[in-house]
N, C-alpha and C positions, 0 to 999 in steps of 0.2 A: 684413652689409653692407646699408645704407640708401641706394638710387639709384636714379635713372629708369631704369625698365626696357622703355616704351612710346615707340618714334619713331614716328608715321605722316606719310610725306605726301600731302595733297590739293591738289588744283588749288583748288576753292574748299569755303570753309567751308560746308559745309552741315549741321551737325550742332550740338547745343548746347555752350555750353562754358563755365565760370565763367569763364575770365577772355582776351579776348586783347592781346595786347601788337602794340603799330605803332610800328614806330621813328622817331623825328625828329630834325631835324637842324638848324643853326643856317640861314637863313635859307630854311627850306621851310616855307610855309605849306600848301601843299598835299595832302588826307588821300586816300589811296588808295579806288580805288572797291569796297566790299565790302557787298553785298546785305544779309549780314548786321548791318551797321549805318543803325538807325533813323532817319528824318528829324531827328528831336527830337535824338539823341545826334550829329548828325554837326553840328547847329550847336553846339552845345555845343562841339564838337570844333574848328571854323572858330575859335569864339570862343578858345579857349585857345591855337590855334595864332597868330594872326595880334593878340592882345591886348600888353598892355603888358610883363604877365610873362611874355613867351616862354618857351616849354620845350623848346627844339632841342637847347639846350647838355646836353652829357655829366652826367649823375647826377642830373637834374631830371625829377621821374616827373609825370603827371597824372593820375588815375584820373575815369574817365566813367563814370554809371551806365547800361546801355541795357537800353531796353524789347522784348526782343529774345529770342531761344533765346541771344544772346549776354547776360550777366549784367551783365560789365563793361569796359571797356575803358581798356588804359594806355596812357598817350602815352610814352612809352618813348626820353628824349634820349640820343642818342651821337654818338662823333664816329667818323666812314667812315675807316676803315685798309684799305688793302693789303696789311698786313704779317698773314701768315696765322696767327700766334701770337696777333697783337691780336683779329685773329677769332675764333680760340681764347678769348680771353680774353673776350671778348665774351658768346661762347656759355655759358660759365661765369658771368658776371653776372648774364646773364637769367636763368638756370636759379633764381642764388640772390634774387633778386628774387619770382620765382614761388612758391619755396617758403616765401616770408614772407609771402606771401600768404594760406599753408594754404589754397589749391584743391586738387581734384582731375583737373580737365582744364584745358589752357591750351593756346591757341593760340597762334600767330607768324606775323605778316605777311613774310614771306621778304623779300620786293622792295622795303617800307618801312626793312627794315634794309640793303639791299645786299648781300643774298644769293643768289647764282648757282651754277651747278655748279663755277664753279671755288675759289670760297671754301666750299662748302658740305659736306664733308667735315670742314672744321676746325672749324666752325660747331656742328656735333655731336657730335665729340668735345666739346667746351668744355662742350655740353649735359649730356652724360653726368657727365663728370667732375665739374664742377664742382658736380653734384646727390651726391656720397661723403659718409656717415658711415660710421663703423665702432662699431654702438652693442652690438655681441656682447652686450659682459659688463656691459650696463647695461639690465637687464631692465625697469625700470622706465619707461625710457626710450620716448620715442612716433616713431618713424621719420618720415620724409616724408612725407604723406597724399598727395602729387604720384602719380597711376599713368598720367597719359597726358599727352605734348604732341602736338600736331595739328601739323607744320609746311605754311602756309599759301603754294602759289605754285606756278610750272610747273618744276620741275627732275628733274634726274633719282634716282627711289628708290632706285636701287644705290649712288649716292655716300651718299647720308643711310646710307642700310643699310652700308654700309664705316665711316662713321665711329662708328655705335651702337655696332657689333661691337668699334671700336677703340679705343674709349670704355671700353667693360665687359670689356673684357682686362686695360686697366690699371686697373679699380677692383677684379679679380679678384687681380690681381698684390699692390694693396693689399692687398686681405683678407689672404691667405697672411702677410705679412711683420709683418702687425698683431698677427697670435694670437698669443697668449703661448707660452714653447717646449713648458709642460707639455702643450698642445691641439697646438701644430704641429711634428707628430715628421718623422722620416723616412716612418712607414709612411705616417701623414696625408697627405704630399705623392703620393708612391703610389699611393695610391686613389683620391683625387685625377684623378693621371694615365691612370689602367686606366680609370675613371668614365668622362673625355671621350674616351679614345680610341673606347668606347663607342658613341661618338656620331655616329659617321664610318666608314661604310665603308671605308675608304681605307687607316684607322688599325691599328695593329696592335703591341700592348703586351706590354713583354718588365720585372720588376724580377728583381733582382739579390738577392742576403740577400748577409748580411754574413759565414754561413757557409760560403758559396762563394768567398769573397773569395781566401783561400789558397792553394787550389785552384787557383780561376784567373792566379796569378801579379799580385792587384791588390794587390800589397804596401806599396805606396807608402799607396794609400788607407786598407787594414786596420791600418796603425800611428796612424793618427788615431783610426781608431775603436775602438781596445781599449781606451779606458779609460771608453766611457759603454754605461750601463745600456741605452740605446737602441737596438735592434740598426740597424745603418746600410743604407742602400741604393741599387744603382747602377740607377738607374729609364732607360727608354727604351721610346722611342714611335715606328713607322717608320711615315710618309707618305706615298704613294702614289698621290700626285696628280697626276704628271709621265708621261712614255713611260717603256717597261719598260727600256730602254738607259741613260738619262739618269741620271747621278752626281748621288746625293742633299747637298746643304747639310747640313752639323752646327750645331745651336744647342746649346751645352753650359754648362748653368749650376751654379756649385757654390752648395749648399745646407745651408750647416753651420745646423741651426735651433739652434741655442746654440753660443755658443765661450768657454770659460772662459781659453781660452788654453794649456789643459793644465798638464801640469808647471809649464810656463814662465809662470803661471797670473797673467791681468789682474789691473791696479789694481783698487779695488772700484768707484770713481765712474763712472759709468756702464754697467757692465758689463750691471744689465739690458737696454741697446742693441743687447750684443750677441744679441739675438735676431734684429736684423734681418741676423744676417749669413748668413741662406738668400735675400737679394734678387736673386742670381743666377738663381736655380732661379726666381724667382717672374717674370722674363722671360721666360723657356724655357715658364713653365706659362703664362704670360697669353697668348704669341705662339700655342699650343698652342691654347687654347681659343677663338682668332680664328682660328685655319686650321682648327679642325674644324667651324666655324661658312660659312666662305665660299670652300674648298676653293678654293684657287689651285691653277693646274695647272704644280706642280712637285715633288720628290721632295725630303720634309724628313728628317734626323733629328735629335729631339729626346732631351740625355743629360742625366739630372742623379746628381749623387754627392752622398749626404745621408746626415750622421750630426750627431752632438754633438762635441763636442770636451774630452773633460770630465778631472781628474784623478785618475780611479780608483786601484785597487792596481795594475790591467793595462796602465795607459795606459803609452806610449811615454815613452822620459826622453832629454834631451838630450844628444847625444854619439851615439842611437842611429842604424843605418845598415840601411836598407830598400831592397829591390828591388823597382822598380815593372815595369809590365805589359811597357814595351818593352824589359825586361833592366838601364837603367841603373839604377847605385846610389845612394843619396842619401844624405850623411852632415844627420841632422835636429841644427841649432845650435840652435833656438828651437821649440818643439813649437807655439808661438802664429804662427807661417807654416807655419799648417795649410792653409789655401786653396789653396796650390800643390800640396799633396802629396795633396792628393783631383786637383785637377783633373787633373794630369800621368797619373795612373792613366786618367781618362776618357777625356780626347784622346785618350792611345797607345790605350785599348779602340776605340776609334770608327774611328780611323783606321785603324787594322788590318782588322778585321771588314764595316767602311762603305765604305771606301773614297771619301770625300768629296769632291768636289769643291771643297771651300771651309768651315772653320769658322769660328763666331763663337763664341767665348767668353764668358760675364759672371762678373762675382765684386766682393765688396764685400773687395778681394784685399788693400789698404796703406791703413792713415792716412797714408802719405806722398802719397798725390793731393789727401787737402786740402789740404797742406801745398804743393804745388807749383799747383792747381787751384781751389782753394775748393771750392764745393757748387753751383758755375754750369754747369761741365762733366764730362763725364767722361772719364777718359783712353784713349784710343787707342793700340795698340800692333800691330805686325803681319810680316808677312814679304814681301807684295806690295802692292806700290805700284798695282796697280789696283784689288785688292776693299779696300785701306784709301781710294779713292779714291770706292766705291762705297757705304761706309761712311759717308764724310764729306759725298754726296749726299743719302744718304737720313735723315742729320741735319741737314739742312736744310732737307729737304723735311718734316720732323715736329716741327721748334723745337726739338729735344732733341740742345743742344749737346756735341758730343767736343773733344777737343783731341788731336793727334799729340806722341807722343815720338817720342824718336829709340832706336833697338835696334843703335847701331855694336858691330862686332866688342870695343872696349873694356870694353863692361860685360858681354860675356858672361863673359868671363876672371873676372868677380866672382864667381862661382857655382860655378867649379870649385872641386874639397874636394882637398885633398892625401892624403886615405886614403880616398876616394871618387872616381866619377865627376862628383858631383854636391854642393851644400851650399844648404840653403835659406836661405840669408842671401847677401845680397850684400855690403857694407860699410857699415856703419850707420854714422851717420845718411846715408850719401848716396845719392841716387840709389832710393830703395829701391821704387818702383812700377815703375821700368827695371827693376829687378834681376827680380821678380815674371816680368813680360813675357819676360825672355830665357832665366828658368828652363822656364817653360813652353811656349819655344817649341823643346826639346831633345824634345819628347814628339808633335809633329807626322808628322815627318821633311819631307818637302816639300812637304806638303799647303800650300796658300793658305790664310790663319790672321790669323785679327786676334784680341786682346785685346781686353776693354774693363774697366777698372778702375771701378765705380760707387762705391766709397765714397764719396765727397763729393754723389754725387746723390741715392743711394738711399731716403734719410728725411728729418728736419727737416723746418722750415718754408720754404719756397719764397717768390717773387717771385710766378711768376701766378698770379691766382689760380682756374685749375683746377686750382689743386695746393691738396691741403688744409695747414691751417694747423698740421700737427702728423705724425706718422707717417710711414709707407712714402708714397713718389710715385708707384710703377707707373711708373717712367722705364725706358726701354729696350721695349716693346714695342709702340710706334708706330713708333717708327723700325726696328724690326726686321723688322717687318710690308710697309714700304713695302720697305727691301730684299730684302727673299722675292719681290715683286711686279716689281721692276726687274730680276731673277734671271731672269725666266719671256722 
């Protein structure tokens, strides 16, 4: 991973720096007052601002040379939004402005952009993010020389510090989903997870083999994973950041790092894609590595279930019929609606053992959410109308739009087997992200439970652009972040 790894704020610039950036705007001739700029460079500066070729308007740069511990300075045109995504996006501009610059320290006039504490959170995420490469396997290759921005103004450090952290969860999140499957196994995510719990007093890390699977009555999950070479694992991280009383939050993300689809075994055309279908798990790990970083004081647990999906001699064949952890049985139609029959194993383990308060789900679970969603949103699915309520808050307070289905008594009836209690198919072609939703919501019992289907968010190329122009997005662990916090 290739990204800014340095936020600092200072009140005032007192230190050198190649390059700093001053926002301007269409009809502000006026340059902020900063010691660090020389007599000489701030007419220079009057003159560009207040000249014929104005540079307020959006995408119009100036560059000044000052004779100063300041190097150079940009006149930096944009246009002032409200809209905290535009901020976002904004912070993501700058970022790649700066790195085309090839400096290694840059500052930012916070207050020539319109930056306060309450836009400034998103302001650094956008910084973060939109500074991602993912240049692993291209050794050749020369990373960002960027290792420091100075943000310049009086706000407060905890928000910049909340948005850095939430910035490099989801470029973390990236990483994971980018590696290729032969690097990102199950054990990988694993150690991974032991790594950061590491990190956190609070933390305390339990995996799973997949020769315990049996044993444990995790049946459901153990028929996905007998037919790859990869031994699979049910990974979990307890939090301990809340009172000793307080019912911990479940974050349970499924983590297939390949799905060939099994038996039931994909088309070939795009099937290398299917590597990012561990982007669940890669929420669960990024939200993970933001809570061991700025320890919210609440009790999480974090589950993920990670194998391959692959069609061995051992693997599951369709038709067959598996008992997952809380008793019921499943008759398996389709070995390629493997995502349900890991996750249903997890829930029931969490819910039993946890006893949670409240989970949240992710999974790259149905192509049928592009099909109903596109790649704008993610789908929403749930069993209480106030934490799906608290869901649809804290995506909007992160830009990272959901959209609600509906889970009526109708489409559960899809999923009953008539020589099972269960059947992982609902009726194809319809409805089949509903179907997902109401299968898995059998493995709860009455715990508070939202779904979230990301396949249509999880990779491609994106609209903002702090989302890179290719790959994993790291979608879902901003907004998962801000509901852990609205929890507390």
């Amino acid at each position: 991973m290739s990204t800014i790894k340095n936020l600092q704020v200072k009140t005032n610039l007192n230190t050198s720096c190649d390059l700093l950036l001053v926002g301007t705007q269409d009809g502000v001739t006026k340059f902020p007052s900063m010691d660090c700029v020389s007599t000489l460079s701030r007419k220079s500066i009057s003159n560009a601002l207040s000249g014929e070729k104005k540079i307020g308007s959006e995408k119009k740069r100036v560059v000044i040379y000052n004779d100063n511990k300041v190097k150079r300075i940009a006149l930096y045109g944009f246009v002032k939004n409200t809209d905290l995504d535009k901020v976002r996006a904004l912070g993501a501009d700058v970022t790649s402005y700066i790195i085309s610059n090839k400096v290694k320290h840059a500052a930012i006039n916070l207050k020539s952009f319109s930056i306060t504490d309450k836009n400034l959170q998103a302001f650094c995420e956008g910084l973060v993010m939109g500074s991602y490469e993912f240049l692993d396997y291209k050794p050749k290759a020369k990373g960002i020389v960027l290792n420091k921005i100075t943000l310049v103004g009086d706000v407060d450090k905890k928000i910049a510090q909340k948005g850095e952290v939430l910035g490099r969860g989801v470029c973390y999140g990236r990483d994971l989903s980018n590696h290729p499957a032969n690097v990102l196994t199950p054990s990988y995510i694993a150690k991974d997870a032991v790594k950061i719990a590491k990190t956190n007093a609070k933390m305390k890390s339990k995996v799973i083999d997949v020769s315990k699977f049996e044993k444990l009555g995790l049946g459901s999950f153990y028929g996905v994973a007998m037919g790859a070479h990869e031994p699979a694992k049910l990974i979990l991280v307890e939090y301990k950041g809340g009172k000793a009383k307080d019912k911990p939050i479940a974050l349970v993300g499924k983590g297939l790092t390949f799905d060939s689809g099994g038996i039931s075994i994909k088309p070939s055309a795009k099937m290398d894609e299917m590597k990012f279908d561990m982007c669940g798990s890669a929420v669960v790990m990024g939200v993970l590595q933001a809570v061991a970083e700025l320890s919210p004081k609440l009790n999480i647990i974090f589950a993920i279930g990670s194998t391959e999906n692959m069609p061995g001699g051992k693997a599951q064949r369709p038709g067959d019929i598996v008992t997952a952890y809380n008793g019921k049985t499943i008759e398996v139609l389709n070995t390629d609606a493997e995502g349900r029959l890991v996750l249903a194993d997890v829930l029931a383990y969490v819910t039993k053992n946890y006893k949670p308060k409240e989970i949240l789900d992710f999974a790259t679970l149905t192509g049928a959410v592009l099909m109903a969603l596109g790649d704008h949103a993610s789908g929403l699915m749930g069993n209480d109308p106030s934490l799906i309520n608290k869901v649809k808050k804290a995506s909007k307070k992160s830009g990272e739009k959901v959209w609600e289905l509906p889970m009526w008594e109708e489409y559960s009836k899809d999923v009953k087997s008539t020589i099972a209690d269960l059947r992982n198919l609902g009726r194809p072609p319809m409805a089949g992200t509903i179907a997902g939703g109401v299968f898995l919501q059998e493995f709860v019992d009455n715990t508070p439970w939202c779904h979230l289907d990301i396949a249509g968010t999880a990779w491609g190329p994106k609209e903002p652009s702090y989302q890179p122009k290719n790959g994993a997005t790291g979608v879902g662990v901003r907004m998962v972040y801000e509901f852990l916090e609205d929890s507390i």
